[in-house]
Every structure is written in structure tokens, then in C-alpha cells.
N, CA and C of each residue as an Amber inpcrd file, in Angstrom:
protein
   501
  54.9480000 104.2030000  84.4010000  55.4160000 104.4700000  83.0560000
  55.3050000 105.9650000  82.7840000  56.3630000 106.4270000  82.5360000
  56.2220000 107.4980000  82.2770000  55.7530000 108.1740000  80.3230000
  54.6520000 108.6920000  80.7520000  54.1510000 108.5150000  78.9550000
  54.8260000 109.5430000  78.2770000  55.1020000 110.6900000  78.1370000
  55.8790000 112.0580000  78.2180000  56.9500000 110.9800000  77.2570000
  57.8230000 110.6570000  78.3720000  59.3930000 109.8360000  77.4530000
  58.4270000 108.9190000  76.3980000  57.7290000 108.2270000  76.8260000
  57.7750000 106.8760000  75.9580000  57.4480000 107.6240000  74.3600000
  56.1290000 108.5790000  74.7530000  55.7310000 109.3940000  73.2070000
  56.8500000 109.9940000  72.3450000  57.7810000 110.9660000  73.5320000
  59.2520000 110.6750000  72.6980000  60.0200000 110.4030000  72.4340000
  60.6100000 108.9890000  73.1470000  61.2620000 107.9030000  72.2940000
  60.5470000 106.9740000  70.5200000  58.6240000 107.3320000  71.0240000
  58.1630000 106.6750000  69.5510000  58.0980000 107.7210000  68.3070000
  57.9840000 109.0350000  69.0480000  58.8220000 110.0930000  67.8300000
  59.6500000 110.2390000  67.4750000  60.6820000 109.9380000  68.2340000
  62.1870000 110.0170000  67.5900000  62.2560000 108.4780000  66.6960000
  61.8790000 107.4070000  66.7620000  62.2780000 106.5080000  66.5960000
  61.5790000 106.1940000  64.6190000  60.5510000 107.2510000  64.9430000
  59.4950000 106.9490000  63.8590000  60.2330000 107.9020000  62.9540000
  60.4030000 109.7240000  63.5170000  61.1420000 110.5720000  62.6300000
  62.0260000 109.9190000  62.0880000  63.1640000 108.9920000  62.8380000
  64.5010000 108.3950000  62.8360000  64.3010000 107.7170000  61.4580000
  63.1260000 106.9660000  61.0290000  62.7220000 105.8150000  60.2950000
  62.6320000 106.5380000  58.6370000  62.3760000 107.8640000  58.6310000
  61.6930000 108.3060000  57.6400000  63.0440000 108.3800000  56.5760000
  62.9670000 107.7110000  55.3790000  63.6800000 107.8230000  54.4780000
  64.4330000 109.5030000  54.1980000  65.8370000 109.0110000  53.8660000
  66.6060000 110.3680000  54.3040000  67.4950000 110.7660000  55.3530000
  66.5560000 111.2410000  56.4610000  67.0780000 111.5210000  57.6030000
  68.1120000 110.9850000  58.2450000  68.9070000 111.5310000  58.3990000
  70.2810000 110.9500000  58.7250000  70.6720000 110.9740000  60.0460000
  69.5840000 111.8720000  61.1080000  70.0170000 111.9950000  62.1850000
  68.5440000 112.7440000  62.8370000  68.5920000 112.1980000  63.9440000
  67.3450000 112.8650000  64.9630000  67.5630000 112.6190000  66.6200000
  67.2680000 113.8610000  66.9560000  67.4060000 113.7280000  68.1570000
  66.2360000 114.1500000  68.8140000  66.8010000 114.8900000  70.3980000
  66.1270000 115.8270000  71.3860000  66.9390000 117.0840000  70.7270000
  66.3900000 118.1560000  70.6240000  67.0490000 119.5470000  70.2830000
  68.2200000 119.9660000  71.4530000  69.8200000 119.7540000  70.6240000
  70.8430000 119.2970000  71.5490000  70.9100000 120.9080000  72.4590000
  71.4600000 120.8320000  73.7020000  72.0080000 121.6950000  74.7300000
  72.7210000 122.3360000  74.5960000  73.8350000 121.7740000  73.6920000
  74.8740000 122.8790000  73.1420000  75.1750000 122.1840000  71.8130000
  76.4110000 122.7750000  71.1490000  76.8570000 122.6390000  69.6650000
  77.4300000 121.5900000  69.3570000  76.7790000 120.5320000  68.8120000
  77.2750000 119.6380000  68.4840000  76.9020000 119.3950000  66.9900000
  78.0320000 118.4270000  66.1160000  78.1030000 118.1440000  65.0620000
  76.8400000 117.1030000  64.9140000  75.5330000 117.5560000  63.7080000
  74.8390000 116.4430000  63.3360000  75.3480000 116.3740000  62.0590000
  74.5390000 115.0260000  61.4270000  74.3920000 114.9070000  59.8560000
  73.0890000 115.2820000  59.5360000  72.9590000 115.6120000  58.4210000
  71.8820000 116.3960000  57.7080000  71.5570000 115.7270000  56.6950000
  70.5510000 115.2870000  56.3530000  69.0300000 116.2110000  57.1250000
  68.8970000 115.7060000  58.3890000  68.4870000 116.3520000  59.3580000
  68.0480000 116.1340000  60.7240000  66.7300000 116.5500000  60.9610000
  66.6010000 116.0530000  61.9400000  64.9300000 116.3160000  62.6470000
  65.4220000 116.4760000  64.3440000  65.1130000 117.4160000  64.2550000
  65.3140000 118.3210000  66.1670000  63.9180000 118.3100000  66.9270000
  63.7330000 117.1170000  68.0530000  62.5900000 117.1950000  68.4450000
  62.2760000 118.3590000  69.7750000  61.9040000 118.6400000  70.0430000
  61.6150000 119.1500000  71.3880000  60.3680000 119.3810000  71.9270000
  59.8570000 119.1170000  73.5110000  58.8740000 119.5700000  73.9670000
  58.6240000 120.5940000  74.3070000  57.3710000 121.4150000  74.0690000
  57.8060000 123.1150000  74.5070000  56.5900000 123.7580000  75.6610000
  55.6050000 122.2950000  75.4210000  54.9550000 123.1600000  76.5910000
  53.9300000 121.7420000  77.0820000  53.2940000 121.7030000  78.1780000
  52.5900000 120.4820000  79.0370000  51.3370000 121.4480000  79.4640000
  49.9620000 121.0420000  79.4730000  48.8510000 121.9110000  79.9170000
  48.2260000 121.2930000  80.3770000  47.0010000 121.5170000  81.0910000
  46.1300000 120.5410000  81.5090000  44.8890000 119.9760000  80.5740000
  44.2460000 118.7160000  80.1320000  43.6600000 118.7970000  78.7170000
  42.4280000 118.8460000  79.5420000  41.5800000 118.2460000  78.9070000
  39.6120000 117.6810000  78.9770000  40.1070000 116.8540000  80.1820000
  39.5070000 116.9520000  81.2810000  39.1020000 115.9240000  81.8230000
  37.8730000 114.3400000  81.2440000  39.1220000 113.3340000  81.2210000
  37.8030000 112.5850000  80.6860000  36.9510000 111.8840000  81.5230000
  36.7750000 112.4930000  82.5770000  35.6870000 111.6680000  83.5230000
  36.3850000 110.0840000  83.8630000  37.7040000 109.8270000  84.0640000
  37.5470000 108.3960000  84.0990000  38.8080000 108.1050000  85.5420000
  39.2050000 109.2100000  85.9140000  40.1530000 109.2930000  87.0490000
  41.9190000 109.7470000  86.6060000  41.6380000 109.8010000  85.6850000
  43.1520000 109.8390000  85.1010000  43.4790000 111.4000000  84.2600000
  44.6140000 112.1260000  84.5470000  45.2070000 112.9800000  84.0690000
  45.3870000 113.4610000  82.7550000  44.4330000 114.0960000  82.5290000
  44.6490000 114.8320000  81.1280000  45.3670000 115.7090000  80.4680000
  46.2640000 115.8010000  79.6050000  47.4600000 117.1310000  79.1520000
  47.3320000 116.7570000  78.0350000  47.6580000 117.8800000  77.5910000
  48.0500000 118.4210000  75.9270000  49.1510000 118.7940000  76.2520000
  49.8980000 117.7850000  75.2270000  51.7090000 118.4300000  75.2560000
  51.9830000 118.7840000  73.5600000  52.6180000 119.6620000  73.5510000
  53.1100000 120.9440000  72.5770000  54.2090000 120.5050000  72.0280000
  54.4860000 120.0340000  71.0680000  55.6390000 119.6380000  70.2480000
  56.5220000 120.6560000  69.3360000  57.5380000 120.5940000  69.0030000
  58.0460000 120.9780000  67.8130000  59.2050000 120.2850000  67.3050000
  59.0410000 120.2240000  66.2140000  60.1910000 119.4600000  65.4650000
  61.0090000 120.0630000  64.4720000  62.3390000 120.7260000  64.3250000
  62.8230000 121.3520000  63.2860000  63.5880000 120.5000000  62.2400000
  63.0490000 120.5930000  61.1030000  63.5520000 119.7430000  59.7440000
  64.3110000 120.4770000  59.2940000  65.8760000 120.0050000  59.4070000
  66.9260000 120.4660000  59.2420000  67.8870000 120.0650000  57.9090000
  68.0820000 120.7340000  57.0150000  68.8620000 120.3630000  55.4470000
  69.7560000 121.4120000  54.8170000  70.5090000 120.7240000  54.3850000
  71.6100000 122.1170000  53.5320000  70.8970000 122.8090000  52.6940000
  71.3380000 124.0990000  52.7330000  70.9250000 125.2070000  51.8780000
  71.1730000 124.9140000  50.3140000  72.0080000 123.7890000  50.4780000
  73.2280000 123.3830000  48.9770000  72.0030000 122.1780000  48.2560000
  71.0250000 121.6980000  49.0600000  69.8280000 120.3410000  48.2980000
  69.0680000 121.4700000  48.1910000  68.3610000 120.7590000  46.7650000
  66.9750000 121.5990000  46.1950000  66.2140000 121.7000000  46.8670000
  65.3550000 122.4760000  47.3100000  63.9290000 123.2560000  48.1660000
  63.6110000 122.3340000  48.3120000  62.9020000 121.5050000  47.2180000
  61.8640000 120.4060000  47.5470000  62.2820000 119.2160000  48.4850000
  63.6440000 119.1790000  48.4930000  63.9710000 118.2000000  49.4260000
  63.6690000 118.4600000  50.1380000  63.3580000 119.6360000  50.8680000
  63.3170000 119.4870000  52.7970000  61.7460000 119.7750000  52.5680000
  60.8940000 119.9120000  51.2160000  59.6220000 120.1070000  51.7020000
  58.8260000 118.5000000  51.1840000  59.4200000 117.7940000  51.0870000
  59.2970000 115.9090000  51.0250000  59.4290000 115.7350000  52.3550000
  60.6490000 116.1150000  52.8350000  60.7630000 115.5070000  54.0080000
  59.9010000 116.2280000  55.2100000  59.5040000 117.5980000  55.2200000
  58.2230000 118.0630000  55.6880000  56.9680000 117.0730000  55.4820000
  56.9490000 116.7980000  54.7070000  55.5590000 115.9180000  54.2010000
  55.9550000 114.9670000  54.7420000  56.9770000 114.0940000  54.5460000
  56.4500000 112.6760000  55.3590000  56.5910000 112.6240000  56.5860000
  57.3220000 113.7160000  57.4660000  57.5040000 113.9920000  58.7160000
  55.4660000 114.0710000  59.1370000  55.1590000 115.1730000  58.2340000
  53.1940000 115.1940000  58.9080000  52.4470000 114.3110000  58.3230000
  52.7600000 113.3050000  57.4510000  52.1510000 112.4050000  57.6040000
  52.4710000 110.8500000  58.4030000  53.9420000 111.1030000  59.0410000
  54.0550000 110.1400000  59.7490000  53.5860000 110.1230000  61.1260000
  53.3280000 111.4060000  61.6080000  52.6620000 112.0680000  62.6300000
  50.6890000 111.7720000  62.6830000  50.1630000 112.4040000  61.2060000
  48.8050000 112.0140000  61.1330000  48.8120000 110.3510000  61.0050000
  49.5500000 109.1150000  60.8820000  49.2420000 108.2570000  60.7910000
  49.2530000 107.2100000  62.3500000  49.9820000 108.3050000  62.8590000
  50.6940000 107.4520000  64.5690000  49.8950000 107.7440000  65.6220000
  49.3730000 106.8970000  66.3490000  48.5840000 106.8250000  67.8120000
  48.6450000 105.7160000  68.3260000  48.6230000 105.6970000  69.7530000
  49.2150000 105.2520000  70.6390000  47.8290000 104.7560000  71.7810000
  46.8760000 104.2260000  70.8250000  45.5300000 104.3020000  72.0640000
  45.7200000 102.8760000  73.0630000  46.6050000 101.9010000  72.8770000
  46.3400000 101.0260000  74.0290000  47.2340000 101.9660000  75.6240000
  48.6200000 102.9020000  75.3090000  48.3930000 103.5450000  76.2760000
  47.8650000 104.6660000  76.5960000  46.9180000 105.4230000  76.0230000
  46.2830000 106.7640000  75.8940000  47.0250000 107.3110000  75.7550000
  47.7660000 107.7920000  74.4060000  48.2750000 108.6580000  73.5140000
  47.4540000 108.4610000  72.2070000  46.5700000 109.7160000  72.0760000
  45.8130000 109.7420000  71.0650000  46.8270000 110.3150000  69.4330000
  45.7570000 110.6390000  68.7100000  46.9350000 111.2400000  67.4020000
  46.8730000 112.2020000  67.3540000  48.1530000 112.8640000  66.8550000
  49.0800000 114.2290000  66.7590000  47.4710000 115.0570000  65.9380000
  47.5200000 115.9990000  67.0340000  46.8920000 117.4110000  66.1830000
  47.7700000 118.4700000  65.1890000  48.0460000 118.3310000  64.0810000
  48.8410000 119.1220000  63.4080000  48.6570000 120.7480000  63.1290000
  49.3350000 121.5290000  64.2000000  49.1660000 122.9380000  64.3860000
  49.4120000 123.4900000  62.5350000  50.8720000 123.4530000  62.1410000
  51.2230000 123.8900000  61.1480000  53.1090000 123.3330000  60.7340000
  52.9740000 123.7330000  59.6590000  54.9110000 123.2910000  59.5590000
  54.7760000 124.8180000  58.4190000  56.0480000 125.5990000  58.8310000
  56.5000000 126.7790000  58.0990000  57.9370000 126.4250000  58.1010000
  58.6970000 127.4750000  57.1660000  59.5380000 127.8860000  57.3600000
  60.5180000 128.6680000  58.4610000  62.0610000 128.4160000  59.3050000
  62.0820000 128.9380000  60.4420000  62.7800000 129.6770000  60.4480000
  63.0490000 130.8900000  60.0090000  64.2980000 131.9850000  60.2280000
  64.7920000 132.3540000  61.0660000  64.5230000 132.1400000  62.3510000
  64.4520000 132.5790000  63.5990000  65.7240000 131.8800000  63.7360000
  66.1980000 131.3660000  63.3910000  67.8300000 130.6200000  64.1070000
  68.9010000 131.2480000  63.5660000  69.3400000 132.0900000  63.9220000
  70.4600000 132.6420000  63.5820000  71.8030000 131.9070000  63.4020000
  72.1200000 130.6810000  64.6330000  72.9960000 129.9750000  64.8960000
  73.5880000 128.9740000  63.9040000  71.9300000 128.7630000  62.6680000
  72.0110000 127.7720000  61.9670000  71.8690000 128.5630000  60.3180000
  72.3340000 129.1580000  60.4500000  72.5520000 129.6320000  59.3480000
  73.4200000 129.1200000  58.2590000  72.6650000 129.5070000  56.9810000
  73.3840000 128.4050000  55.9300000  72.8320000 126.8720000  55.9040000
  71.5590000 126.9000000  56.3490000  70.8760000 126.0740000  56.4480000
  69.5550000 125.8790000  56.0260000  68.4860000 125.2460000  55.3500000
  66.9440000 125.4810000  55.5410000  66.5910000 124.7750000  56.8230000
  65.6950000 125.6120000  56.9160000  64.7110000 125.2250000  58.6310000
  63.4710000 124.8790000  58.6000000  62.7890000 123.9110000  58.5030000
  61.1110000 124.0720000  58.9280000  60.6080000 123.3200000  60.1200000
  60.2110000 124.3660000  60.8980000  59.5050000 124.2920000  61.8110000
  57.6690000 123.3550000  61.8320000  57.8040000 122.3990000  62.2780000
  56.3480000 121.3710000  62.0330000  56.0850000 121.5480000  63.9940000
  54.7370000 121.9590000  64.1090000  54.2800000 122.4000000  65.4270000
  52.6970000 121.3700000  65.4230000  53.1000000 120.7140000  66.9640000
  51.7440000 119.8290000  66.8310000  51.0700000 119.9900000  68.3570000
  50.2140000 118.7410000  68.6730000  49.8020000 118.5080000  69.5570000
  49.4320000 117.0230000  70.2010000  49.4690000 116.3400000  71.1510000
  49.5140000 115.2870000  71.2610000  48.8240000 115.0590000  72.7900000
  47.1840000 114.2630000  72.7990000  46.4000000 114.3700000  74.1210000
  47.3210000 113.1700000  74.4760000  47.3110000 113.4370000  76.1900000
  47.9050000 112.3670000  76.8850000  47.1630000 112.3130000  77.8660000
  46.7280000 111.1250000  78.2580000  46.2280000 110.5200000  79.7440000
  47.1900000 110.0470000  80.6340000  47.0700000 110.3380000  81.7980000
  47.8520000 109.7820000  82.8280000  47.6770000 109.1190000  83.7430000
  47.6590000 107.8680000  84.6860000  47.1260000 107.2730000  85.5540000
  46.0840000 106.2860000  85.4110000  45.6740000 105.7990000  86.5780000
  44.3500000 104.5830000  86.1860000  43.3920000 104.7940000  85.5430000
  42.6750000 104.3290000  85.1250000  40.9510000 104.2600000  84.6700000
  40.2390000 104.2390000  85.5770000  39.2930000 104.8390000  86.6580000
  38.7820000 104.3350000  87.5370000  37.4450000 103.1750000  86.6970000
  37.1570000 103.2860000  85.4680000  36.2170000 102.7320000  85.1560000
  36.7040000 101.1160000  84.4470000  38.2280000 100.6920000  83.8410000
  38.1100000  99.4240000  84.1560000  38.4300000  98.9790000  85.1730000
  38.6010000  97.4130000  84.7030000  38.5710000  96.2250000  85.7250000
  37.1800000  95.8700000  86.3250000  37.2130000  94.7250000  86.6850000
  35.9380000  94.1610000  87.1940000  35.1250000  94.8660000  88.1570000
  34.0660000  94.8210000  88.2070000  32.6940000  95.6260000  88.5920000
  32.8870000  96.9720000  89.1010000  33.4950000  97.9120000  87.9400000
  33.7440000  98.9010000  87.4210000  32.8520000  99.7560000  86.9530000
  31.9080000  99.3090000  86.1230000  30.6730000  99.4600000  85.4600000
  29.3220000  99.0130000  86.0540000  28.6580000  99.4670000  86.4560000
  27.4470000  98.9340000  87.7010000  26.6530000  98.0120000  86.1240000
  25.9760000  96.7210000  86.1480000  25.0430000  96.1950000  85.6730000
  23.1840000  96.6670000  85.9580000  23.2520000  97.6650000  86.9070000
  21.8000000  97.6870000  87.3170000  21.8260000  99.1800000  87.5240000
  21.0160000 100.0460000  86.7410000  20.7280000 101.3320000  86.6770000
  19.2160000 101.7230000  87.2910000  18.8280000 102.9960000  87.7470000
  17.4760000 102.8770000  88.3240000  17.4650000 104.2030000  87.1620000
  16.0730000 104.4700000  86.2340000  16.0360000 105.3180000  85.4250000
  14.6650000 106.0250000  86.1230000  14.4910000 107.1960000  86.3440000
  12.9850000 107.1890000  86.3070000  13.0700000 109.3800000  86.9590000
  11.7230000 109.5140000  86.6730000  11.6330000 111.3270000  87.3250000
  11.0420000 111.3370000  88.4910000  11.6520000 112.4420000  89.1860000
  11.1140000 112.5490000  90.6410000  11.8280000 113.9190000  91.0180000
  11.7100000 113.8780000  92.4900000  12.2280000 114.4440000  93.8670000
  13.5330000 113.6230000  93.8810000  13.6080000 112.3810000  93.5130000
  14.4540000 111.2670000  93.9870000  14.0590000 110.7400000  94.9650000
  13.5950000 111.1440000  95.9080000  12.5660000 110.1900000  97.0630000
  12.0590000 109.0120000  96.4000000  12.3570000 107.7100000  97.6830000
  11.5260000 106.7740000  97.0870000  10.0470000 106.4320000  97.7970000
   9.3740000 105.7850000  97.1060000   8.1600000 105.5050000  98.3990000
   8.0900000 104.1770000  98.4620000   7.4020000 104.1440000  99.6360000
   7.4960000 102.0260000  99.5020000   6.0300000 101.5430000  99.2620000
   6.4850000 100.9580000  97.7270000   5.3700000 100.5240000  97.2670000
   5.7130000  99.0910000  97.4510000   6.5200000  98.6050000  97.7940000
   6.2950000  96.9870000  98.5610000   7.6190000  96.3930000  97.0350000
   7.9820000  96.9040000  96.3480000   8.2270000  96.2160000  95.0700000
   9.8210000  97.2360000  95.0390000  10.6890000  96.9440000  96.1590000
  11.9030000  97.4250000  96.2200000  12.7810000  97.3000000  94.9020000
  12.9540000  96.1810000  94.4250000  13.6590000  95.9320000  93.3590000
  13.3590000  96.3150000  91.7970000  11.9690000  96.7780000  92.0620000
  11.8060000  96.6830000  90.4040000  12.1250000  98.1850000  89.8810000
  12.2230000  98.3110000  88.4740000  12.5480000  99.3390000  88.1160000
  10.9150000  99.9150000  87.7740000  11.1550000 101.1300000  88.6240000
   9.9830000 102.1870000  87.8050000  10.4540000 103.5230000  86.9420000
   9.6460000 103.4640000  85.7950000   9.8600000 104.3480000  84.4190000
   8.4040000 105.0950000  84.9560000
């Protein structure tokens, strides 16, 4: 399974959901006609995260999403739809496949697009931990039942009483 797609097929699908929005994608390749308001997803960067001790692949992947609306709707419209865009984000996680919940970097305003001009832009920038691969720690006798606790050298000596635990 590839987790990468699946996290953004459940972002697009969730942005897709949010009252309003008329259109959401992947941030298209070339010029194509959307409807507006839109939400432009894209991935912008993959890192290596925390190792969690359990055998499986850790990354932090880098989101951005541009909330896209006519210059011609009142301000507040695209800053509603900012808002329920980060709170549909702080409410979504994904822990039966290890996709934890969105770290919310920031959402601004985006001037930087020249192309889209005649438009408002806000830029919402997150973060999202992903695990990859098995658990080495489930499944059956995964987890040892019998621990030996005690201070030393670690040397043992034979006091005749192999099995018991000494504290």
C-alpha cells in the first residue's frame, strides 16, 4: 500500500467535501480551466522522521494546499474556507494505518502567483508523520512475556536457581 497516495486521495476527498468548494485537485501541470473556489493540493517535500523503534519507515511529508477564490467574493469568503480547510485537517488522522494528524505549519496569504492573478490565494502549509512498512513488534510472540530485571556486569553466576528472577 502505498501510504503517500492513499493520504492524498483522503485529502483531496475530505478538502473535496468542505462546503463551497467546487473543485480540488493535485496542483494541475499545465493550464487548465477549474471552478472556483478550489483547493490545489500538492506535495512539496518527503524527509526522514523519528525513528520509532518498531522496524518501519519514518517521514514527514510537507504539504501545501492553495485556497483558491475570485477576487469578485468578499474577503471573508476565502478566509471561512481557510478555516474549515485547518480544521478539517486538525480533525483527520489516519492511526489504524500510521498516518498520524496534520501538524499545522501556517495558512497566509499567496502573492507569489503571478499566473493567477485576479484571484485571492491562501496558502495553508502542514505536516503529516507517516510510517512505512511492518511493525516488527506485532503479531504473535512479538513481545517477550519474561523479562530478567536486575544490576550487574551482566555475568551470571550459578546459583543453582536458573529460572528465577533476581532483583
Amino acid at each position: 500500500m502505498d501510504k503517500v497516495k492513499t493520504l492524498f486521495d483522503a485529502l483531496q476527498e475530505g478538502f473535496a467535501d468542505i462546503a463551497g468548494v467546487a473543485h480540488c485537485s493535485a496542483f494541475p501541470k499545465r493550464r487548465d480551466d477549474i471552478r472556483l473556489p478550489a483547493v490545489l493540493i500538492d506535495l512539496v517535500e518527503i524527509e526522514p522522521g523519528r525513528d520509532p523503534g518498531t522496524g518501519e519507515l519514518a517521514l514527514t511529508t510537507h504539504w501545501e494546499a492553495r485556497i483558491l477564490f475570485s477576487d469578485q467574493e468578499p474577503q471573508w469568503h476565502g478566509w471561512a474556507l481557510v478555516q474549515q480547510a485547518m480544521s478539517w485537517l486538525y480533525n483527520h488522522h489516519w492511526s489504524e494505518i500510521n498516518i498520524g494528524r496534520a501538524n499545522i505549519k501556517q495558512a497566509t496569504p499567496d502573492h507569489f502567483s503571478p499566473e493567477l492573478q485576479g484571484h485571492s490565494i491562501w496558502l495553508l502549509e502542514w505536516t503529516h508523520a507517516v510510517r512505512v512498512g511492518d511493525n516488527l513488534w506485532s503479531g504473535e510472540d512479538a513481545i517477550p512475556s519474561i523479562i530478567n530485571v536486575g544490576w550487574g556486569d551482566g555475568s551470571y553466576s550459578d546459583s543453582g536457581a536458573a529460572d528465577e528472577l533476581s532483583i
